[in-house]
C-alpha positions in Angstrom: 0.0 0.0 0.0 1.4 3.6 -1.0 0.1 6.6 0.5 0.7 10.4 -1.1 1.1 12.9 1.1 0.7 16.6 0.5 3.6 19.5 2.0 1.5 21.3 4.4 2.8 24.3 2.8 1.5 23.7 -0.6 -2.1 23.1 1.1 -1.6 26.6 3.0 -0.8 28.2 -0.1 -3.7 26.8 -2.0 -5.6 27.7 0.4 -4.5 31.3 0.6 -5.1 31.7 -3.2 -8.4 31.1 -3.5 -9.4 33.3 -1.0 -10.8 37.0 -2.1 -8.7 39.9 -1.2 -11.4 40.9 1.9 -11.0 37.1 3.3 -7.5 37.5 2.9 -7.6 40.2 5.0 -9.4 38.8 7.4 -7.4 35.7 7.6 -4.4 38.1 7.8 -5.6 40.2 10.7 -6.7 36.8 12.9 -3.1 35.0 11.9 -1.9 38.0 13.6 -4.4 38.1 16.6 -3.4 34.6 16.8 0.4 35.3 17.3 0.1 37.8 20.0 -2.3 35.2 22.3 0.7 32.7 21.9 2.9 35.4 22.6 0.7 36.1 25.6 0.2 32.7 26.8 4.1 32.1 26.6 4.3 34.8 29.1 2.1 34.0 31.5 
């Protein structure tokens, strides 16, 4: 049995280019909401 997979990349880039410019956005400003709770959480 073979199995294919798929770079995670490649996915997140797909992804990415099929979204409109305003979802892009969005996606943008909660990848970036996203890093300061990590950020955040790290510190406490």
């Amino acid at each position: 049995m073979t199995t294919s997979t798929t770079p995670w990349e490649q996915v997140r880039d797909d992804s990415l280019s099929a979204m409109t410019a305003g979802e892009r956005e969005e996606y943008d400003a909660a990848a970036i909401e996203a890093e300061a709770r990590l950020e955040l959480a790290e510190l406490v």
